[in-house]
C-alpha positions as CSV (number, residue, x, y, z in Angstrom):
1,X,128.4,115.0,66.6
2,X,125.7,115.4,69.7
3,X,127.5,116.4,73.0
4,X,126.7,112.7,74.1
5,X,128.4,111.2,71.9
6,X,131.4,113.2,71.9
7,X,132.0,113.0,76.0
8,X,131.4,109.3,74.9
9,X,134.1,109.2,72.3
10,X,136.2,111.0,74.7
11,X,135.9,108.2,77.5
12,X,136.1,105.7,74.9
13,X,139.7,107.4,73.9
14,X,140.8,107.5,78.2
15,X,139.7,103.7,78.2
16,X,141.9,102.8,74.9
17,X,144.7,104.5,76.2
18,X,144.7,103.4,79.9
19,X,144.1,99.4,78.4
20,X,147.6,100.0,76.4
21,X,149.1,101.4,79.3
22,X,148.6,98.2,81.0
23,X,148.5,95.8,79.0
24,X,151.9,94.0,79.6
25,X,150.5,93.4,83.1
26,X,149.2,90.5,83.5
27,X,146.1,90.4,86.2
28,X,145.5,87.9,88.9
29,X,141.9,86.2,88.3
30,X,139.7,86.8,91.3
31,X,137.1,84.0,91.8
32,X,133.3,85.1,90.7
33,X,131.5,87.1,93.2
34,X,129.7,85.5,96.2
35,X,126.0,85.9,96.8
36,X,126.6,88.2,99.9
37,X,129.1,90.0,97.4
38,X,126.8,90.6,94.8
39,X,124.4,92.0,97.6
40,X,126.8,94.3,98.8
41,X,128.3,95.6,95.0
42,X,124.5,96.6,94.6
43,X,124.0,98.4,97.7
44,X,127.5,100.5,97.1
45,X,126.3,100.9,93.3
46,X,122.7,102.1,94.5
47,X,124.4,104.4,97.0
48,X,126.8,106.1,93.8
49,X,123.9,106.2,91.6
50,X,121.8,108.3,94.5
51,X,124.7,111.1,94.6
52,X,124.8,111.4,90.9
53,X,121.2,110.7,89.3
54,X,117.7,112.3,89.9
55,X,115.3,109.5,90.9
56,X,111.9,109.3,90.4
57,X,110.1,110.4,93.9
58,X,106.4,109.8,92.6
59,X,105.1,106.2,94.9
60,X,102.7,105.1,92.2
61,X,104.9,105.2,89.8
62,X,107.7,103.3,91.8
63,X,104.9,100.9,92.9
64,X,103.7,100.2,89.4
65,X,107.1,99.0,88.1
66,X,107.1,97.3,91.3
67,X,104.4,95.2,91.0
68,X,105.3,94.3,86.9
69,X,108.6,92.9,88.7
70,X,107.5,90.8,91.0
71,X,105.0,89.9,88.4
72,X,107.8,88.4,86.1
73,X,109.3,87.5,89.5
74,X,106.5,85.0,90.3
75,X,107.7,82.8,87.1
76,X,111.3,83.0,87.5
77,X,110.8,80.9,90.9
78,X,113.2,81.2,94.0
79,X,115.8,84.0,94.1
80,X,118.8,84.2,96.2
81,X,117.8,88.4,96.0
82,X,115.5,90.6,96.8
83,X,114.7,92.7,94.0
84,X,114.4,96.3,93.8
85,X,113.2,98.5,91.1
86,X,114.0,102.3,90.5
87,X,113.1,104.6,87.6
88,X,115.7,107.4,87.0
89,X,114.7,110.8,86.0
90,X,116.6,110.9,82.7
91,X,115.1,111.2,78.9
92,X,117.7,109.1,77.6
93,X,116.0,105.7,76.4
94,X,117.7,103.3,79.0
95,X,117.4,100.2,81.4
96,X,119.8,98.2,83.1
97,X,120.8,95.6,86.2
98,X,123.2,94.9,88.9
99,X,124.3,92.0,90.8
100,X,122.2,91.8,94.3
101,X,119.1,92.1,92.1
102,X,118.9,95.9,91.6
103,X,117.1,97.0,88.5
104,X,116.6,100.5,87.0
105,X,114.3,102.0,84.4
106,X,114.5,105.4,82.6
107,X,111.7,107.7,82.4
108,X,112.7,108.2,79.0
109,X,112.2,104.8,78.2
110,X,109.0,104.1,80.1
111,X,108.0,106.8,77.9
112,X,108.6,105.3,74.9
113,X,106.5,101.8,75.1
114,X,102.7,101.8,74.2
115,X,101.9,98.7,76.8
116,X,102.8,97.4,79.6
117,X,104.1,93.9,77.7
118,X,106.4,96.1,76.2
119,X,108.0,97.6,79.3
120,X,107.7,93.9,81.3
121,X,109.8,92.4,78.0
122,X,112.9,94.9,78.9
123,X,112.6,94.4,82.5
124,X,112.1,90.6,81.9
125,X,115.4,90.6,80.0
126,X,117.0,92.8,83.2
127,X,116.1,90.1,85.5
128,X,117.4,87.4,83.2
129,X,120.5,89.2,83.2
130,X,120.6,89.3,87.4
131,X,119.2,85.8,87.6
132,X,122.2,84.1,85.3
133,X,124.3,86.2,87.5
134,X,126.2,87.0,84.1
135,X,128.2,90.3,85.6
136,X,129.1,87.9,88.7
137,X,131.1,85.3,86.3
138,X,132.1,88.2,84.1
139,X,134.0,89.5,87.1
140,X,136.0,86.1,87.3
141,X,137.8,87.5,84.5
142,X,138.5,91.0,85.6
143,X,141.2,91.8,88.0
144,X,140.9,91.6,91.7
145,X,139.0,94.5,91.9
146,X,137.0,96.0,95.4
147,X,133.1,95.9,95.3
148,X,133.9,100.0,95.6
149,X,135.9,100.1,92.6
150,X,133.7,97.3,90.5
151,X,130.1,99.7,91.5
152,X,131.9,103.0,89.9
153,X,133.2,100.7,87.2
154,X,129.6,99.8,86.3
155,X,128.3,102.9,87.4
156,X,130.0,104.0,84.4
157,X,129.2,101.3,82.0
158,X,125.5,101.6,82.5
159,X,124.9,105.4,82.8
160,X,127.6,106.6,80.6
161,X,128.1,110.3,80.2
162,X,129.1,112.3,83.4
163,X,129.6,109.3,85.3
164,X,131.7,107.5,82.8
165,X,133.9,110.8,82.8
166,X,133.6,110.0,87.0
167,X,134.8,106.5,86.4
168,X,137.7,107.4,84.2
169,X,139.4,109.6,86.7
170,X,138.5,107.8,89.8
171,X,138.8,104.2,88.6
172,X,142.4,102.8,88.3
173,X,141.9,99.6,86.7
174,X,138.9,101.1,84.3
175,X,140.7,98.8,81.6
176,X,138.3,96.0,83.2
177,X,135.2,98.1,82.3
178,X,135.8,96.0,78.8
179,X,135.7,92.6,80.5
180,X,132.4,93.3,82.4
181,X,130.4,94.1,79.5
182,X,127.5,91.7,78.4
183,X,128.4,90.0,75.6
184,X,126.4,88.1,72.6
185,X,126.0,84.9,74.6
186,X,124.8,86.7,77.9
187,X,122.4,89.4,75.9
188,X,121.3,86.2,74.0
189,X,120.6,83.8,77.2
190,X,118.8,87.0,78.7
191,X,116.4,87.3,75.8
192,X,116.1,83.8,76.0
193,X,115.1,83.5,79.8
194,X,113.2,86.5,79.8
195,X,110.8,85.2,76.7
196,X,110.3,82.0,79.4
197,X,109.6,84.5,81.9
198,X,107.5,86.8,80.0
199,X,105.1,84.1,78.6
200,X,104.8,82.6,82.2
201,X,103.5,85.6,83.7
202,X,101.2,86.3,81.6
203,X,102.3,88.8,79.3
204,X,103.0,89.2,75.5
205,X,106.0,87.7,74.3
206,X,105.8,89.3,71.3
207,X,106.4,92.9,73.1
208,X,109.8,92.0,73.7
209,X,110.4,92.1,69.7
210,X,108.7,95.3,68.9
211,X,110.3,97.1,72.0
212,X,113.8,96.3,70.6
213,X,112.5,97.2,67.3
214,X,111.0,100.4,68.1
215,X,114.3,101.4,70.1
216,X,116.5,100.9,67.3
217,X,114.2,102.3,64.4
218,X,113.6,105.7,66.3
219,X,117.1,106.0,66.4
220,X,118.5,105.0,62.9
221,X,120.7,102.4,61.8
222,X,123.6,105.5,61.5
223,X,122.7,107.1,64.4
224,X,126.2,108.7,65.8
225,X,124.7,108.8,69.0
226,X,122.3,105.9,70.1
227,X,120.6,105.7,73.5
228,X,122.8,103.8,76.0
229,X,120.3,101.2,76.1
230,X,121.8,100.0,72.5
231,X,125.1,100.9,73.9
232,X,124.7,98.5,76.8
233,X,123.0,96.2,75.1
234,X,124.4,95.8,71.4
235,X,123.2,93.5,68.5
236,X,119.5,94.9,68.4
237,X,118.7,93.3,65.1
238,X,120.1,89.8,65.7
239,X,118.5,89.7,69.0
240,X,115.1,90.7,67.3
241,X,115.4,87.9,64.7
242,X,116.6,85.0,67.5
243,X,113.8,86.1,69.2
244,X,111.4,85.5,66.5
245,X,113.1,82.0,65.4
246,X,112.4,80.8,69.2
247,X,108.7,81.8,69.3
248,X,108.0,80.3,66.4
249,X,108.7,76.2,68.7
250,X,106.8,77.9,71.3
251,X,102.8,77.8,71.9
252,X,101.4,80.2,69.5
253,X,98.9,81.6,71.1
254,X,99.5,81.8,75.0
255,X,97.5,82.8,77.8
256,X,98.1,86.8,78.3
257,X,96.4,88.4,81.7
258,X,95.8,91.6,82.4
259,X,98.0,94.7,83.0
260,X,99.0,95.3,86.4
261,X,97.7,98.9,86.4
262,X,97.1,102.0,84.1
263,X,100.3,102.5,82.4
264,X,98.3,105.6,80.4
265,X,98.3,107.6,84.1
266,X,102.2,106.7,84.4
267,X,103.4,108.1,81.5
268,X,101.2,111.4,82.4
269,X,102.8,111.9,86.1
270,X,106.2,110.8,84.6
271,X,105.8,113.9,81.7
272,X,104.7,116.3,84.6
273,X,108.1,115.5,86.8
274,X,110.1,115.0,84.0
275,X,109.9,118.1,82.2
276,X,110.8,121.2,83.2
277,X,107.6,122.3,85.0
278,X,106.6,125.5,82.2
279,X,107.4,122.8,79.5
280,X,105.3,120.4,81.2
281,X,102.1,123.0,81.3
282,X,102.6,124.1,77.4
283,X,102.8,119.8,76.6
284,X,99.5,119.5,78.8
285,X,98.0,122.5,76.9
286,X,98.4,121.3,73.5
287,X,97.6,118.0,74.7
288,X,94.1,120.0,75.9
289,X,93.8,122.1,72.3
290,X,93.8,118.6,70.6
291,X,91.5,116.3,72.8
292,X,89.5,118.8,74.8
293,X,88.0,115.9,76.9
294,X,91.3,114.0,77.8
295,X,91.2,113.1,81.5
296,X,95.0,112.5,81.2
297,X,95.8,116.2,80.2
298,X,94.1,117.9,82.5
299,X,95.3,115.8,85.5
300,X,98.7,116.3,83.9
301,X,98.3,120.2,83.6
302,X,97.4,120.2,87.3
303,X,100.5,118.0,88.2
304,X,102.3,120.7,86.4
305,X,100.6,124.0,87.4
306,X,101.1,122.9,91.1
307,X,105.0,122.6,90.6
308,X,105.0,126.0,89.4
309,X,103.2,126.7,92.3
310,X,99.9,127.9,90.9
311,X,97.8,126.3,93.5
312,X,94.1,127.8,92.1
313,X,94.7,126.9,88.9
314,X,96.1,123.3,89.9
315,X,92.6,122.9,91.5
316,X,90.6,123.9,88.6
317,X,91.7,121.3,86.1
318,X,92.2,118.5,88.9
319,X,88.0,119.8,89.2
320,X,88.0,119.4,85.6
321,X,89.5,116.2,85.5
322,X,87.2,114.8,88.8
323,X,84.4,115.0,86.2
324,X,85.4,113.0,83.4
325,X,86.4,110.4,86.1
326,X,84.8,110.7,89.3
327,X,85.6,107.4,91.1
328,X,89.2,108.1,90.4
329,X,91.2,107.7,93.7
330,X,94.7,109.6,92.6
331,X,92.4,112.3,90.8
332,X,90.8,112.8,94.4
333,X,94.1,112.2,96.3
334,X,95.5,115.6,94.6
335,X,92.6,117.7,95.2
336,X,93.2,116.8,98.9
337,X,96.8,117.6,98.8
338,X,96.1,120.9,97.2
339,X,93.8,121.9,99.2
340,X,96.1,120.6,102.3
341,X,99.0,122.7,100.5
342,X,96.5,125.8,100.9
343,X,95.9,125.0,104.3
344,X,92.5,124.2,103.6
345,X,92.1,121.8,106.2
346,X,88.7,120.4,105.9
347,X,88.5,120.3,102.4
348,X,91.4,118.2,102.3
349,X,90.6,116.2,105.0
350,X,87.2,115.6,102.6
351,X,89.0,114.5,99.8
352,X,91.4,112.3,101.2
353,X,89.1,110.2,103.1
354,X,87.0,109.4,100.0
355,X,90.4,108.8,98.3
356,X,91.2,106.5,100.9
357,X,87.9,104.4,100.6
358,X,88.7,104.2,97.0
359,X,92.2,103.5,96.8
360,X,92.5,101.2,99.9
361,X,96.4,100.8,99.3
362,X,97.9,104.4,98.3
363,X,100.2,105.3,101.0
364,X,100.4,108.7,100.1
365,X,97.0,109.2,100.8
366,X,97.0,107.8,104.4
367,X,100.4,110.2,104.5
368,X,98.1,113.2,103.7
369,X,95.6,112.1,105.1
370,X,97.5,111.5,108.6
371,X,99.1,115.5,108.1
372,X,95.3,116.8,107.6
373,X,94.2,115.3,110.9
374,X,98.1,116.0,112.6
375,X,97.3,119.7,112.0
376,X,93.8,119.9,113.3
377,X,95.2,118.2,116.4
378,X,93.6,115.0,116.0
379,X,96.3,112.9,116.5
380,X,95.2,109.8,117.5
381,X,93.4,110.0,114.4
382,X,96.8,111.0,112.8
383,X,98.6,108.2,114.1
384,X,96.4,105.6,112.8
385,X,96.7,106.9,109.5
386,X,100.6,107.2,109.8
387,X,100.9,103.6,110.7
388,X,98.7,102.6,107.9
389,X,101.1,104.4,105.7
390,X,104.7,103.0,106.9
391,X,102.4,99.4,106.0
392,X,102.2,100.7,102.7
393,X,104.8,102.2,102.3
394,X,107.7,100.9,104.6
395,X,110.8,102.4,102.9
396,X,109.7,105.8,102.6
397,X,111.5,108.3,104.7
398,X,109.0,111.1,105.3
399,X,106.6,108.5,106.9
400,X,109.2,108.3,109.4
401,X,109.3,111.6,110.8
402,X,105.1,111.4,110.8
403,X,105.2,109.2,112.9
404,X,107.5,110.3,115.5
405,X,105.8,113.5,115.7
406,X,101.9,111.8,115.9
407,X,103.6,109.5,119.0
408,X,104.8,112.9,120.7
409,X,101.0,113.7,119.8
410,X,99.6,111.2,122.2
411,X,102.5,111.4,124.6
412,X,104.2,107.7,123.7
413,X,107.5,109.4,123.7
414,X,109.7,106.2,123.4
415,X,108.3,105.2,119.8
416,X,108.5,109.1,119.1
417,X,112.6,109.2,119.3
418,X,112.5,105.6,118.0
419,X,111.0,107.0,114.3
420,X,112.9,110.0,114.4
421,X,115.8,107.8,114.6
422,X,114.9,105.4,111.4
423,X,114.1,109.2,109.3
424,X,117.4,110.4,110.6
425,X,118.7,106.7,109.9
426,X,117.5,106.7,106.0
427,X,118.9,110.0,105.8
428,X,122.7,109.1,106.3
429,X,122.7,111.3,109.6
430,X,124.5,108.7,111.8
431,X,125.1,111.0,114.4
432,X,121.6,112.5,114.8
433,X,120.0,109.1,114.3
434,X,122.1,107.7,117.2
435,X,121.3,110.4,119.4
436,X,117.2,109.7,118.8
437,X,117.7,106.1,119.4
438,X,119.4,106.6,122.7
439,X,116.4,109.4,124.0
440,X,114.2,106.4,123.4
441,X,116.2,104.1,125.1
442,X,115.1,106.0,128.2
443,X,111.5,105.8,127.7
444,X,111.8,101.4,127.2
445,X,112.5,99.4,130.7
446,X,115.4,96.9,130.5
447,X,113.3,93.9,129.2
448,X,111.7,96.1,126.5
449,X,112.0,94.4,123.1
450,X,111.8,98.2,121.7
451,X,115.2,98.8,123.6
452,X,117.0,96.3,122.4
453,X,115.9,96.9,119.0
454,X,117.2,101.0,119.6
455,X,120.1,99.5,121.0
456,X,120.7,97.1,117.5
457,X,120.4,100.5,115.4
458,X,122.9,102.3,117.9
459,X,125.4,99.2,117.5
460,X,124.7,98.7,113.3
461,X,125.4,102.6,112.9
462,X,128.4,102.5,115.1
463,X,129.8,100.0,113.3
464,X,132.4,99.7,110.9
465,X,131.6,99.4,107.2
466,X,134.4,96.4,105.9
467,X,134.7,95.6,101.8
468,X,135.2,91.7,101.9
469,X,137.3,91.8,98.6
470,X,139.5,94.1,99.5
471,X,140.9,91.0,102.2
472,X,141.6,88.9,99.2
């Protein structure tokens, strides 16, 4: 038996016994979760998932699945949520949702799919999942749990492994963990809405078939240790075959668009931060030995080379790469960062701007591009291209810290302390973020809409944080 599937077995055996043990109590129903509820259970469970998982740091590939959501979100019509989309750094073929409208990807599944209709058919069924609210009415029938104690109870539902072992020390009621599972009718209405949604936005509907196909084939009917995917979402076959026995009263031969972006260059950055970084270089290598041309590989081995920290060489294969595909924006975007990393100003500074004329929405670029002209004291320069980055790229932290130091740049001290307080702010540093917030407060008059907006962060970060289910 696979380590995986013993630690499961092993939680599996806590969860028997700990039902048994209270089984002769009889719980007290607590009515489905509100909207503002299932708002707030996602925030916690985003917040547990961040202290036990590696995310995916890389923008473009955050923005990619992004943008396939709220393609599939543009046919599922009005939303009481704002979705969100994360990939996880794990191998383990896996994808999953929580209530609030929180969804999460695995590398190791993203890896696995040939097309983007493939990945949009799992993500489609994710949002039918959120959108029928199905772990909302599930938790009518679970005791009258806190939004704390639900999160960790689907943190370890969905993630299994270390944090399932988590869950079953930490979790009293972890009993309920069988009551908020999906069953057949809520895996079946998911496929159901997301082969609506799929075909609406464009994309194959077929791809959700030969995803679910693919995921239980390359693990075996007799697997003794499945990905969680099939753990979380059982009945692989069935679902296949009502899938098939719906298409076939649908139109047969629907409208599909084009793909959202290059789902080829996603899989190459996500195999450069997944791996280990030497394991990463010997994949791109062979990748090399068998298609000396392949753009892919040696922007990959670059990617890799430069976590290892072998700047020279990084620059040699993204050269390599720049002529296979010379218009190519991210291709050009690395050399600059290289070069920046080797404090080769003006080279990077080169780079970037024809990356930036190229790829007129990468934040990352205007990021670089904003450090190049920081440290060769052009800052109002560096400024602009800050602010063109927090556009793009409004919840990303580092931006933050930019831009406080390009206002110090150009002596506008009250927006300085004011970002310095939203980096220190994303952070978790309460007490530092206050302490920026209040500096900038000096630099705003009374009337200032700027102060009263420092003053609003001071008040929100004071205040206390109150579960509404534990009132009930």
């Amino acid at each position: 038996m696979r380590p995986n599937s013993r630690l499961r077995s092993q939680n599996l055996i806590w969860i028997l016994a700990f039902i048994l043990t209270v089984s002769f109590c009889v719980p007290v129903p607590a009515p489905a979760m509100t909207i503002q509820e299932e708002r707030e259970l996602g925030d916690k469970f985003l917040q547990e998932v961040k202290k036990r998982w590696p995310f995916i740091q890389d923008t473009s590939i955050n923005a990619y699945v992004s943008d396939v959501g709220k393609r599939i979100l543009q046919a599922v019509g009005g939303q009481p949520f704002e979705y969100r989309f994360f990939v996880l750094n794990s191998q383990e073929v896996n994808a999953f949702a929580v209530p609030g409208g929180l969804v999460f990807l695995n590398s190791g599944l993203i890896l696995t799919i040939d097309n983007e209709d493939e990945l949009a058919g799992v993500m489609a069924h994710e949002i039918g999942h959120v959108a029928a609210r199905h772990i909302s009415k599930r938790s009518d029938k679970a005791m009258p749990l806190s939004l704390a104690t639900l999160g960790a109870l689907l943190l370890g539902i969905f993630l299994g492994g270390k944090a399932a072992s988590a869950v079953a020390t930490t979790a009293i009621a972890t009993s309920e963990t069988v009551l908020l599972k999906y069953s057949r009718e809520d895996e079946e209405e998911a496929d159901s809405l997301g082969l609506k949604f799929m075909e609406k936005a464009g994309y194959d509907r077929r791809a959700m078939i030969s995803m679910l196909k693919k995921i239980r084939r390359s693990y075996g009917p007799a697997s003794s240790d499945p990905p969680a995917y099939l753990m979380t979402h059982p009945a692989t076959e069935d679902r296949a075959n009502n899938l098939e026995i719906q298409m076939t009263h649908l139109a047969q031969d629907p409208k599909v668009s084009s793909p959202v972006g290059n789902i080829k260059r996603i899989q190459t950055k996500l195999r450069a931060e997944e791996k280990e970084a030497g394991a990463a270089v010997t994949y791109f290598e062979n990748w090399l030995k068998r298609q000396p041309n392949e753009v892919e590989a040696y922007f990959g081995l670059g990617l890799a080379q430069r976590r290892m920290g072998g700047l020279d060489r990084a620059l040699d294969n993204f050269n390599r790469a720049l002529v296979l595909s010379p218009e190519d924006g991210e291709i050009l975007r690395e050399l600059g960062t290289t070069h920046f990393l080797k404090a080769e100003f003006p080279a990077a500074q080169g780079y970037l701007e024809k990356a930036s004329r190229i790829s007129l929405h990468d934040g990352i670029t205007q990021l670089y591009l904003g450090r190049v002209y920081f440290e060769q004291k052009a800052y109002a320069l560096s400024l602009q291209a800050f602010l063109r980055a927090k556009e793009l790229l409004p919840h990303y932290p580092e931006i933050y810290y930019h831009l406080g130091m390009a206002y110090g740049g150009v002596n506008q001290l009250g927006p300085a302390y004011e970002n310095l307080g939203q980096y220190y702010k994303s952070l978790g540093d309460s007490r530092i973020a206050i302490r920026h917030f209040e500096k900038a407060m000096t630099y705003y008059d009374e009337k200032d809409p700027e102060r009263r907006a420092c003053q609003k962060e001071i008040n929100d970060l004071k205040a206390p944080k109150n579960d509404p289910r534990e009132k009930r």
